[in-house]
Rosetta silent file (secondary structure, phi, psi, omega in degrees, C-alpha in Angstrom):
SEQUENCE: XXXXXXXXXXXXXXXXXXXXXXXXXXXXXXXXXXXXXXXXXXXXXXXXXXXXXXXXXXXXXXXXXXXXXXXXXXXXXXXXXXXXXXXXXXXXXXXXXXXXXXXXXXXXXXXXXXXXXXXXXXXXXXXXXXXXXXXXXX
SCORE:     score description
SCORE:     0.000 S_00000001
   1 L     0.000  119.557  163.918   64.388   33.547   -0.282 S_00000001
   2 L   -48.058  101.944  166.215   62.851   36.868   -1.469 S_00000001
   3 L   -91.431    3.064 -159.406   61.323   38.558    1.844 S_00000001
   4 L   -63.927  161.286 -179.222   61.001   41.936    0.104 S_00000001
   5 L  -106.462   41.700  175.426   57.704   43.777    0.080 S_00000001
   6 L   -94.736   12.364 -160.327   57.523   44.113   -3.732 S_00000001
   7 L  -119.651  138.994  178.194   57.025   40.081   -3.840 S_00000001
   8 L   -85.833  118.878  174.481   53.773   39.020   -3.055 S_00000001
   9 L  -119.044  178.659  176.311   52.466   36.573   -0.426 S_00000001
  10 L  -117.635  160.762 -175.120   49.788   35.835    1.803 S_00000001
  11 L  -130.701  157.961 -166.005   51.445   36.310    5.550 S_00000001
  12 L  -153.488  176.972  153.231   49.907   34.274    8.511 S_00000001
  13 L  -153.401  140.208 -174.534   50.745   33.093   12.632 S_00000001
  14 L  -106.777  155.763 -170.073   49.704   30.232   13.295 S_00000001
  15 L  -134.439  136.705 -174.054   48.822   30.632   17.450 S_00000001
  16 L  -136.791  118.028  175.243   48.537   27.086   19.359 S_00000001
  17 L  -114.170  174.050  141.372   47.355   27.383   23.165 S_00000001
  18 L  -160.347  104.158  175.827   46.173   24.748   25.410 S_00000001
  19 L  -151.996  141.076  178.539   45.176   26.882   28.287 S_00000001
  20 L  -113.034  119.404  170.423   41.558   26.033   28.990 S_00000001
  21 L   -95.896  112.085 -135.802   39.462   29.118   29.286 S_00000001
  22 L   -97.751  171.772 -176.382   36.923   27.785   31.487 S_00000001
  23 L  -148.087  155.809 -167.562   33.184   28.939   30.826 S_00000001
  24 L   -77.743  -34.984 -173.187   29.986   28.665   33.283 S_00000001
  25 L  -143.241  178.942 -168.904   27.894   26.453   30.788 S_00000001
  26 H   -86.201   -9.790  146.619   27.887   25.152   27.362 S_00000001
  27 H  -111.981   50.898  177.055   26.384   27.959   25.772 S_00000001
  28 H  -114.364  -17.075  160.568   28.891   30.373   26.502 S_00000001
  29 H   -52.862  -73.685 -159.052   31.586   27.528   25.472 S_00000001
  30 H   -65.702  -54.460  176.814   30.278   27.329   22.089 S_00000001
  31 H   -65.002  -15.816  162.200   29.836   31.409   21.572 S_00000001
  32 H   -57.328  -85.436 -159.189   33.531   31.940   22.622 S_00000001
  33 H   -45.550  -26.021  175.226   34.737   29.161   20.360 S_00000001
  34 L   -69.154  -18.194 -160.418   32.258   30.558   17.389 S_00000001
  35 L  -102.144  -25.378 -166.881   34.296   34.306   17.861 S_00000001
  36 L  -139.694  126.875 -163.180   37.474   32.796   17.091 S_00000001
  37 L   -70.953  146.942  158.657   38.252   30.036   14.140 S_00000001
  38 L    80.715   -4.780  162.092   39.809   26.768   14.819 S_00000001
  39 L   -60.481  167.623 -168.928   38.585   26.848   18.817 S_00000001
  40 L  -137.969  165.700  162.524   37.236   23.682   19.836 S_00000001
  41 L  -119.458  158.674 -128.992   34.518   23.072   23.345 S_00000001
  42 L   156.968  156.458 -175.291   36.169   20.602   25.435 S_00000001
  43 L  -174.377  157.454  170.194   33.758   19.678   28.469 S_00000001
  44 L  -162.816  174.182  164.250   34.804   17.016   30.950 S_00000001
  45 L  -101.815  116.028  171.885   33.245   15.679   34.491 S_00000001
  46 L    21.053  101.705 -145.200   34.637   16.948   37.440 S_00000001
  47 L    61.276  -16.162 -179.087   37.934   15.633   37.606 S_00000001
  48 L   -91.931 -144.676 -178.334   37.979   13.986   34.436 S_00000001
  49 L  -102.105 -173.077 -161.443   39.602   14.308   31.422 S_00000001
  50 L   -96.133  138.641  148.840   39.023   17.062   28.957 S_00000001
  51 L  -119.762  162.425  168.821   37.087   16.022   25.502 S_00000001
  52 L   -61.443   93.761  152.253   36.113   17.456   22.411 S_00000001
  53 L   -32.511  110.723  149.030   32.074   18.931   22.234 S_00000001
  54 L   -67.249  152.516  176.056   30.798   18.401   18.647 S_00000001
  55 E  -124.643  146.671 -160.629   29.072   21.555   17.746 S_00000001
  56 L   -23.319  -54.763  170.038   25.571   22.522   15.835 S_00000001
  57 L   -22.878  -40.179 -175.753   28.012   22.788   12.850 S_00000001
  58 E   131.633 -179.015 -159.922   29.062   19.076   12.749 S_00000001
  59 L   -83.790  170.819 -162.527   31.513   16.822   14.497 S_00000001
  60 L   -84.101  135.715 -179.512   34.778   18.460   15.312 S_00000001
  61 L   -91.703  159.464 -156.054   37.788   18.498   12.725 S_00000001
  62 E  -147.247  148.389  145.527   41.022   17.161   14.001 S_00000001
  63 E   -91.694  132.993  170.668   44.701   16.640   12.643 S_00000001
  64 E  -145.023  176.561  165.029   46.311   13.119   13.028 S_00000001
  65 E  -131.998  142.384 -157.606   48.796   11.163   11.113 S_00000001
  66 E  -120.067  138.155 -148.348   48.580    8.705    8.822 S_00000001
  67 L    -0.185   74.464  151.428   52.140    7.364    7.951 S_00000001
  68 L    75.154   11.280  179.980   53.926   10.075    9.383 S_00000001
  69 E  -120.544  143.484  170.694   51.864   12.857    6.654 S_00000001
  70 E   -79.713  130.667 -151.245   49.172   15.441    8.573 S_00000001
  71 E  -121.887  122.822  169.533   46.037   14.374    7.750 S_00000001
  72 E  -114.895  170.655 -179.523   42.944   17.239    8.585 S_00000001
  73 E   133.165 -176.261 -155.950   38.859   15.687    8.798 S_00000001
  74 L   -95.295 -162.208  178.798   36.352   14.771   11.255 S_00000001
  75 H   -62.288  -34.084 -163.788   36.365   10.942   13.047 S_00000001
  76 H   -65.463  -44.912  173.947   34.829    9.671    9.681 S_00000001
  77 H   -57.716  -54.203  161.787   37.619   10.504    8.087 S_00000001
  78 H   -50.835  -63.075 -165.598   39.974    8.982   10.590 S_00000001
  79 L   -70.729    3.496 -167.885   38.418    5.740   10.425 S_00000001
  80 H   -89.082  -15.864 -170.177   38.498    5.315    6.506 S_00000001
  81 H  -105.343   20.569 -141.201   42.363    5.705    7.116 S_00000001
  82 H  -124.463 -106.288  167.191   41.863    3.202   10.470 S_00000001
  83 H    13.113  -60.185 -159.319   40.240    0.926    8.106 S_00000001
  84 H   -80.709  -61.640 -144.034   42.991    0.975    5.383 S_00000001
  85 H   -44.833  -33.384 -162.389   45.780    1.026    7.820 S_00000001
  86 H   -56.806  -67.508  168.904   43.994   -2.280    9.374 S_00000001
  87 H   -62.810  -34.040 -172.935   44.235   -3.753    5.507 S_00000001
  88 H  -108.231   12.599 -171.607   47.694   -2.534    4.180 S_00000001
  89 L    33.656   61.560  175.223   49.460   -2.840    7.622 S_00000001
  90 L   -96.006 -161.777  174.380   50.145    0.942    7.643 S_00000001
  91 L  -141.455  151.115 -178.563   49.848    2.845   10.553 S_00000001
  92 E  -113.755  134.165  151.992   47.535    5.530   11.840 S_00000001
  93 L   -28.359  127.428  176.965   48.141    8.185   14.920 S_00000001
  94 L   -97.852   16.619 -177.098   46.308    6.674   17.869 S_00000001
  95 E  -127.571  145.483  173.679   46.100   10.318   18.589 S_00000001
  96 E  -133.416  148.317 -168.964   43.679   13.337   17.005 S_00000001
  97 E  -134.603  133.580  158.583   44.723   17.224   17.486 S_00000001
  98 L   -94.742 -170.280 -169.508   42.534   19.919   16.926 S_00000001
  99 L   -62.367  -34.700  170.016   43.620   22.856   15.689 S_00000001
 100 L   -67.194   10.519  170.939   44.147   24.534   19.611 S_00000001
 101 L    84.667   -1.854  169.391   46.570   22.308   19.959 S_00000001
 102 L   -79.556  132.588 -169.219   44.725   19.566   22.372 S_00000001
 103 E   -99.921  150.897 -171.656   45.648   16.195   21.804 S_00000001
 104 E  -147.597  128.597 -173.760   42.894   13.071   22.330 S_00000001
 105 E   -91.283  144.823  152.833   43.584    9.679   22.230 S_00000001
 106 L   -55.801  109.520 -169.841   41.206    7.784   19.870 S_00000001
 107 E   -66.735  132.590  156.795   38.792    5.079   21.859 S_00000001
 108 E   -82.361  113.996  175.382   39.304    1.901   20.329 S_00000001
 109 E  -150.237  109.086  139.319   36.256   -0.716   21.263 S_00000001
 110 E   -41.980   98.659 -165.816   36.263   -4.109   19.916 S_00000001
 111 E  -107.315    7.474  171.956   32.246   -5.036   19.853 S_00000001
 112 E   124.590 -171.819 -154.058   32.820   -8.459   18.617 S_00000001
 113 L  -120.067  139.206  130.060   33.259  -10.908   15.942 S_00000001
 114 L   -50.237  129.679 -172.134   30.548  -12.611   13.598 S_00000001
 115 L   -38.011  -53.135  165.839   30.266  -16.020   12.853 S_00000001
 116 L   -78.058   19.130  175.406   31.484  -15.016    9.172 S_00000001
 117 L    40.473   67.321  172.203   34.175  -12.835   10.766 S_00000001
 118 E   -89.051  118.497 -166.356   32.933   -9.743   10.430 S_00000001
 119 E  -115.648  123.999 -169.442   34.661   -7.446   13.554 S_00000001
 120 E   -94.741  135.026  171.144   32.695   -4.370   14.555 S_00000001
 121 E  -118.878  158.804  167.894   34.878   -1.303   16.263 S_00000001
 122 E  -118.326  114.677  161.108   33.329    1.988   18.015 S_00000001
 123 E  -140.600  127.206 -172.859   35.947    4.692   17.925 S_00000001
 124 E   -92.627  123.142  136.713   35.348    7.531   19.926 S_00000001
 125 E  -128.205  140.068  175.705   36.799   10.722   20.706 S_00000001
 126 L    47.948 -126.916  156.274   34.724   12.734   23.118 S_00000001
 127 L   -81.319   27.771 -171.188   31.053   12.700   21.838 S_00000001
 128 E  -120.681  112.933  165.418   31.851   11.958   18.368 S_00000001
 129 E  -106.551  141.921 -164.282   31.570    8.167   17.570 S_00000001
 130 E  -138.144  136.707  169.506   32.078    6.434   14.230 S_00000001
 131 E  -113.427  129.661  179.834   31.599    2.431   13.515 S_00000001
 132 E  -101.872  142.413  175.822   33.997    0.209   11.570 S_00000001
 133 E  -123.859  121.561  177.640   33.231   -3.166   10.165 S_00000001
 134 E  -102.293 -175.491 -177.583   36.429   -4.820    9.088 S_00000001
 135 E  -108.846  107.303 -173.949   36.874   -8.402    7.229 S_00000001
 136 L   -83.646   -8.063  159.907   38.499  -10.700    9.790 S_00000001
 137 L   -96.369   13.864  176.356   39.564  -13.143    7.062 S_00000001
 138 L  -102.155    0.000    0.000   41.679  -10.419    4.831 S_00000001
């Protein structure tokens, strides 16, 4: 491997915290996270657990994995690879990371079955919810 500095590259760090820098409300959350790329808002209730804020921008991008290759997109994204996994009996990360390094499990909600067995899911992380309609006879 050439490091010398006749060969040209782009040079990077990639920096991963999860130290929650707490803020008094949420819009002082969102301009700290707007100052620095790849921050995320998190919010939780008093004792509870930490989630992901979508922000004026759009819902929040995430990493997960979808047989074992990193996968970046929002929830929408997640569920079209949900979806497949569901049909082609692959498997999807029951987990989404943003880029600061916090991990979130994906909510999984079964909302029922149709007569023609159609099965509606709600998957969640934090406030960003997406709905899947699978085929329950494939």
């Amino acid at each position: 491997m050439d490091n010398t500095s006749e060969t040209p590259r782009d040079w990077g760090v990639i920096a991963v915290t999860t130290t929650v820098l707490g803020t008094a409300d949420r819009q002082v959350a969102e301009e700290m996270a707007a100052d620095v790329e790849n921050l995320t808002v998190i919010s939780r209730v008093p004792g509870g657990q930490w989630q992901p804020v979508s922000s004026a921008d759009g819902p929040t991008r995430c990493v997960f994995l979808v047989e074992a290759e990193m996968q970046v997109g929002t929830l929408t994204d997640y569920s079209k690879h949900w979806e497949a996994a569901h049909y082609s009996g692959g498997h999807v990360s029951p987990y989404v990371c943003t880029w600061g390094g916090a991990a979130f499990t994906v909510g999984v909600e079964h909302l029922g079955t149709s007569e023609d067995s159609w099965m509606r899911y709600r998957l969640s992380v934090g406030d960003d919810t997406v709905f899947v309609t699978l085929d329950g006879r494939a």
